[in-house]
Structures are given as C-alpha cells and as structure tokens.
Backbone bond lengths (Angstrom), bond angles and torsions (degrees), N, CA, C in turn:
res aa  C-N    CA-C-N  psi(-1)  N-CA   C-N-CA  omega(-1)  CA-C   N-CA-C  phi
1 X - - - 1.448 - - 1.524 109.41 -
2 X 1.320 112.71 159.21 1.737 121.17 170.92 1.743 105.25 79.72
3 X 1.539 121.92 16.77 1.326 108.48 -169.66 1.365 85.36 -88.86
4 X 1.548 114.17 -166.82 1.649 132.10 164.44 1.411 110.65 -45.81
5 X 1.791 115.42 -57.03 1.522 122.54 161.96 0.967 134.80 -16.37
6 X 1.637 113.68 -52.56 1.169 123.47 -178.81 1.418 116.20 -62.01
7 X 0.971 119.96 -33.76 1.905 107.95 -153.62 1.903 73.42 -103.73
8 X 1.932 110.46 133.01 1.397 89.66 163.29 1.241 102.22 -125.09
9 X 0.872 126.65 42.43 1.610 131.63 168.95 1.567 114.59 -137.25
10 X 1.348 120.04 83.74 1.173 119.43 -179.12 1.522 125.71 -88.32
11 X 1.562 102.78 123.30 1.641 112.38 -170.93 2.001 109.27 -43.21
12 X 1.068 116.66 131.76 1.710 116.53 177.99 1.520 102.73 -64.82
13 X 1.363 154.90 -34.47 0.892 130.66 -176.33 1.452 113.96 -114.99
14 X 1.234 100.22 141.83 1.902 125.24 -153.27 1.955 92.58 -110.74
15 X 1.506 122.61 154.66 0.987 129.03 168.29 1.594 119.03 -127.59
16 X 1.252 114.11 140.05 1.669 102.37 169.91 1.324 105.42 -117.88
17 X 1.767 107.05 171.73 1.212 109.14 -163.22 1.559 90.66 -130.35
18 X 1.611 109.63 152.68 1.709 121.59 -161.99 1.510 104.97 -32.67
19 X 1.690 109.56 -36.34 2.152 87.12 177.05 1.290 120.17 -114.10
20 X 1.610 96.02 27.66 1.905 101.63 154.46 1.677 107.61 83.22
21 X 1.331 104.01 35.12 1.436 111.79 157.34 1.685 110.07 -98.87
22 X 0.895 96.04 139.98 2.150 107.35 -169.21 1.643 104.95 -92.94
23 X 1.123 126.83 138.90 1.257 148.74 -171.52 1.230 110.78 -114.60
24 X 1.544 134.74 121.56 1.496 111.06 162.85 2.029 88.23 -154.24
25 X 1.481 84.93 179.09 1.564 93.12 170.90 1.389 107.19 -144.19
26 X 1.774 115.39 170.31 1.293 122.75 -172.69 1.245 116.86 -177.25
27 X 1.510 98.85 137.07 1.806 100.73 -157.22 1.326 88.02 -113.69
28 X 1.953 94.33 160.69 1.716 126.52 -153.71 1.236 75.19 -64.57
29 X 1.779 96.43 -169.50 1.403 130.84 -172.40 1.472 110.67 -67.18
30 X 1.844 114.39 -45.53 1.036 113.23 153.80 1.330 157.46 -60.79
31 X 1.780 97.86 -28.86 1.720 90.53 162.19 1.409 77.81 108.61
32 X 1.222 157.73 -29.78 1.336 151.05 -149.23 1.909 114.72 -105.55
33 X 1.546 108.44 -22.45 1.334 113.28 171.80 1.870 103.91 -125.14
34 X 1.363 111.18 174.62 1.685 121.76 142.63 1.074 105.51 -175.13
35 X 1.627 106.42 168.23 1.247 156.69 159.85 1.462 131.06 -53.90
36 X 1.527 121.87 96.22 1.283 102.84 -178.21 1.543 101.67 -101.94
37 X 1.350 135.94 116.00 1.305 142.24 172.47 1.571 116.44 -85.21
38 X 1.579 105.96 -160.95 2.012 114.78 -161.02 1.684 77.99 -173.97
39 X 1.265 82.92 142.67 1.805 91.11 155.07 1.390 108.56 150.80
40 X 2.005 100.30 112.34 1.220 121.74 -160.78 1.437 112.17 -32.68
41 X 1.492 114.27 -178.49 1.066 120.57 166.63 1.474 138.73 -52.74
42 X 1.223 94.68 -43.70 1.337 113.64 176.79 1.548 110.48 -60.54
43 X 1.078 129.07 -47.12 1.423 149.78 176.19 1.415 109.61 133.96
44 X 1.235 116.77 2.63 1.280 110.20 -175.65 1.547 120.41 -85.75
45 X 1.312 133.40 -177.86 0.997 133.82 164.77 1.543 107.99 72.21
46 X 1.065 134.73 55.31 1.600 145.26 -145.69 1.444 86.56 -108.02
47 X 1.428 127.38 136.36 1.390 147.55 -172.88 1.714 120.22 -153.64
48 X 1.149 110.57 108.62 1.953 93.80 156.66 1.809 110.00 -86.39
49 X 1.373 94.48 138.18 1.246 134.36 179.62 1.778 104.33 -81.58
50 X 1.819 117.69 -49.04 1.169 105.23 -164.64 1.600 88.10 -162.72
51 X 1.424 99.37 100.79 1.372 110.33 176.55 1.309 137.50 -69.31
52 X 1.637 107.06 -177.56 1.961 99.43 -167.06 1.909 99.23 -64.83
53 X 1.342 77.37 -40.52 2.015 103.13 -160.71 1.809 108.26 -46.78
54 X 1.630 100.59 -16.71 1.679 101.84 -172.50 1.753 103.28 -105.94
55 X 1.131 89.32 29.87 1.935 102.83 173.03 1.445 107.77 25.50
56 X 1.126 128.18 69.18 1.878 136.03 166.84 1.673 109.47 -125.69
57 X 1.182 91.82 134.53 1.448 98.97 -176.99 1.795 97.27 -105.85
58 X 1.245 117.92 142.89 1.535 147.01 -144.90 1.542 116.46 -131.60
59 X 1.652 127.47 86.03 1.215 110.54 164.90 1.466 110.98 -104.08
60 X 1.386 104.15 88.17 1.547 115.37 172.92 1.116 125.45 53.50
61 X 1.352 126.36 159.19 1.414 124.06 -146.41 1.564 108.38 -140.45
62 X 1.156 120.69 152.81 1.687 112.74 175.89 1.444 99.70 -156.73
63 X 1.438 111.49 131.25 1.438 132.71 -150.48 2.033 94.41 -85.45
64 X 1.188 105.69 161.97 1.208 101.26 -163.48 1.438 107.30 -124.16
65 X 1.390 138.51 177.33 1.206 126.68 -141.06 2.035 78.57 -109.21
66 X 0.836 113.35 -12.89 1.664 117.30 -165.97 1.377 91.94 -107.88
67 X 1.637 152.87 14.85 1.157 130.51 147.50 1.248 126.33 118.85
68 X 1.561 95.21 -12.44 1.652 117.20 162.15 1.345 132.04 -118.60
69 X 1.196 105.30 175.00 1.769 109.19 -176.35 1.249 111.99 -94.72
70 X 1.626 127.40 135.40 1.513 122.77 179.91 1.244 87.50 -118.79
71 X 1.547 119.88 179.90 1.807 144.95 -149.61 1.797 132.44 137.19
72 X 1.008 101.00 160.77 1.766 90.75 -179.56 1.375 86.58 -94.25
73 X 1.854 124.20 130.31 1.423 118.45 152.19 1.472 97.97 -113.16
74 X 1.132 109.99 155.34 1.909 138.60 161.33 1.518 110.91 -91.01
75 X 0.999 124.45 127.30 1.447 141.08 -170.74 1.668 97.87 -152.98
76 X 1.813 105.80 113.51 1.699 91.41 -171.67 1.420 135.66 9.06
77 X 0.978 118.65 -100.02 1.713 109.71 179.43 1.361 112.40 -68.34
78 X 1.057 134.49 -17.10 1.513 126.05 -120.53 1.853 86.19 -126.06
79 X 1.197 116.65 114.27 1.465 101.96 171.19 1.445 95.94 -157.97
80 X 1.636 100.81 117.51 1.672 125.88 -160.83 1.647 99.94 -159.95
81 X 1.606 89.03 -167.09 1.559 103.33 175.70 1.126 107.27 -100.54
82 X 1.552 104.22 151.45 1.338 101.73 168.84 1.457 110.81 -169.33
83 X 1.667 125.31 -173.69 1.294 125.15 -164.49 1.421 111.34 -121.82
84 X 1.495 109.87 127.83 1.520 112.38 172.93 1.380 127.23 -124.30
85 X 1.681 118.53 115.81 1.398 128.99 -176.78 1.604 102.58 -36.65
86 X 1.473 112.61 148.67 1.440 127.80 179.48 1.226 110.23 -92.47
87 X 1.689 107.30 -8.46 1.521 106.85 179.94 2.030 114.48 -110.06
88 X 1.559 103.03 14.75 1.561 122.83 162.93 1.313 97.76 96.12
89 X 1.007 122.53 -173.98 1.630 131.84 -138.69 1.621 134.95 101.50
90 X 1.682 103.57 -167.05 1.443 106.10 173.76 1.235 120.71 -73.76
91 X 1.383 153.94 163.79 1.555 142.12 140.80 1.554 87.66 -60.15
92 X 1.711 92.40 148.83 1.653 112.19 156.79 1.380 98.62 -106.36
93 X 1.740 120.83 140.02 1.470 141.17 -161.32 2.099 80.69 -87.70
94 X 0.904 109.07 136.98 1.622 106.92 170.21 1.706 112.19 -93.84
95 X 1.072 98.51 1.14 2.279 100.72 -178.88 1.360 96.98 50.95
96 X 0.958 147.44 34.43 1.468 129.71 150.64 1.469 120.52 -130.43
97 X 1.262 120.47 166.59 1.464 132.25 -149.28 1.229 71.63 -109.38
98 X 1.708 113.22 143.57 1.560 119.81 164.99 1.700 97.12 -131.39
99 X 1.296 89.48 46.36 1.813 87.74 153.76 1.637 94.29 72.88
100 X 1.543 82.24 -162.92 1.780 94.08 -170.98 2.085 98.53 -105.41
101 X 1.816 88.40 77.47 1.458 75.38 -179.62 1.685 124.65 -88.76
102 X 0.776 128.30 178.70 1.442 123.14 -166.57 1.320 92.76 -132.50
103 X 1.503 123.45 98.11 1.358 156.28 155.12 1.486 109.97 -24.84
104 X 1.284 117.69 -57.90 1.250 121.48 -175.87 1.456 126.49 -64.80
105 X 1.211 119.59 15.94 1.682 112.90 -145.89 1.472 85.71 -150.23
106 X 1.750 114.47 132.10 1.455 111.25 174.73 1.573 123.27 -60.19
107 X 1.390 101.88 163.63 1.870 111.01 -152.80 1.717 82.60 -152.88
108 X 1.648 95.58 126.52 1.143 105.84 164.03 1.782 120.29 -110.74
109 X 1.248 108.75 175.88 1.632 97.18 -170.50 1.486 89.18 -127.51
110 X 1.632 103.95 138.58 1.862 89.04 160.77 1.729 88.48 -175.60
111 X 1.524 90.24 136.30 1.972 106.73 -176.07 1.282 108.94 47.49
112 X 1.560 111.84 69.89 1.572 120.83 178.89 1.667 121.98 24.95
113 X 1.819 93.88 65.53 1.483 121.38 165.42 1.162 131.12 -175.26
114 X 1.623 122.55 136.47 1.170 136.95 -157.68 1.856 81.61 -84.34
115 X 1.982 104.65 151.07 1.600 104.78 148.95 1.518 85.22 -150.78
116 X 1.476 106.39 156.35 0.996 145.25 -176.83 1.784 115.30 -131.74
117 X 1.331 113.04 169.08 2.016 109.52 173.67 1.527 85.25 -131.70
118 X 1.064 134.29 154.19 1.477 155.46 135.54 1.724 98.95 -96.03
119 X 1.205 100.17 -169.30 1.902 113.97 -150.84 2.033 64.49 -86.55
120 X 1.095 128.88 -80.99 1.344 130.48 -151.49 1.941 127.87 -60.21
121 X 1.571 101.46 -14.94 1.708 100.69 -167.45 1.492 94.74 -167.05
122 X 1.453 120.41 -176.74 1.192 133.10 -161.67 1.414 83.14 -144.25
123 X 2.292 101.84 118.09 1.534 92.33 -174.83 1.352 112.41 -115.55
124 X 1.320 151.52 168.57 1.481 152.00 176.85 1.345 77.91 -124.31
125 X 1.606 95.77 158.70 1.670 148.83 -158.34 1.646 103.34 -155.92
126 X 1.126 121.27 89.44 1.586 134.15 -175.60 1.310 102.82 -79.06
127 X 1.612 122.99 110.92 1.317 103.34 -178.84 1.807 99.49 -97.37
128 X 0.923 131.38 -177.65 1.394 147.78 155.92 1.756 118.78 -50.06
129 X 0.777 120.81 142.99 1.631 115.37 -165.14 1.759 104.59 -114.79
C-alpha cells in the first residue's frame, strides 16, 4: 500500500515547495480515500505524506510559505481546511469557514494566505499566523 499504484486518480494540480520538492494528492479507485505524496524533482525520493489507511479524502494541496501543506480534507464528518506536516502525520482541522472556496482550481499560498480566482474576483483566505 501507499506506492504510486495506489492512488489511481491523481489530482491535476501539483505544488512545490521553496527548494523544489513537488506536492500533490490522489484518490483510490474509489473516490472514498487518498494519498498525499513528495517526491523531489528528480523523481526520486518518493514518499506518502498521508495515506489511504488514515481514511481522508483530499482536494489537493498547496504547500505553504511557513512549511506546510494546506487543502480541503474530509475526515467523516469533518470536511474543512486544514494543515498538513511535510514530514507525515495527521491533518490539523483549521475551524474556520474559508468561504465558498472552490477546491478544484489552483490556490497559491503567500504571508499566511490562501488566494484563489473564481469566474468573478480574486479571493484571500487569511490563515492565523
């Protein structure tokens, strides 16, 4: 479990972090778990971050200027934003509503804040510092 194999639906947008290690995630066959992985440039050094086995569902991830990974995960009830160590672990749930964000669509991070575009505005997501 947790190889490349595993996840067969891989999210389209990938993130790097300031020294160019790539971030992405990708849910099972079913749609019901994923994988958030790392793995340098080169291709080497291939890692899951947040496995099938810890039942979280993953709409993509974008590395943060402070050292972690942000994203919407689903955890039974619980489906919000939140923060995930680059060196594996739990997501932390962040308790706040980030609006009506649209998951699907790249999100950049910079000076503790998510932005995103919808068809109408360019939105910030203030996280806590």
């Amino acid at each position: 479990m947790d190889s490349p194999q595993d996840a067969k639906r891989p999210n389209e947008y990938v993130t790097f972090d300031p020294s160019g290690v790539l971030y992405g995630s990708a849910q099972s066959g079913d749609a019901r778990r994923s994988i958030v992985y790392r793995v340098n440039r080169d291709g080497k050094d291939y890692r899951v971050l947040l496995s099938q086995s810890q039942n979280f569902r993953v709409s993509g991830v974008v590395a943060g200027d402070d050292g972690a990974l942000y994203g919407q995960f689903a955890h039974e009830k619980q489906s919000e934003l939140a923060r995930l160590s680059t060196q594996r672990g739990q997501p932390e749930f962040l308790n706040m509503q980030a609006g009506s964000v649209q998951w699907d669509r790249p999100m950049v991070f910079y000076n503790a804040a998510l932005y995103y575009s919808n068809q109408e505005s360019l939105v910030k997501v203030q996280l806590q510092k």
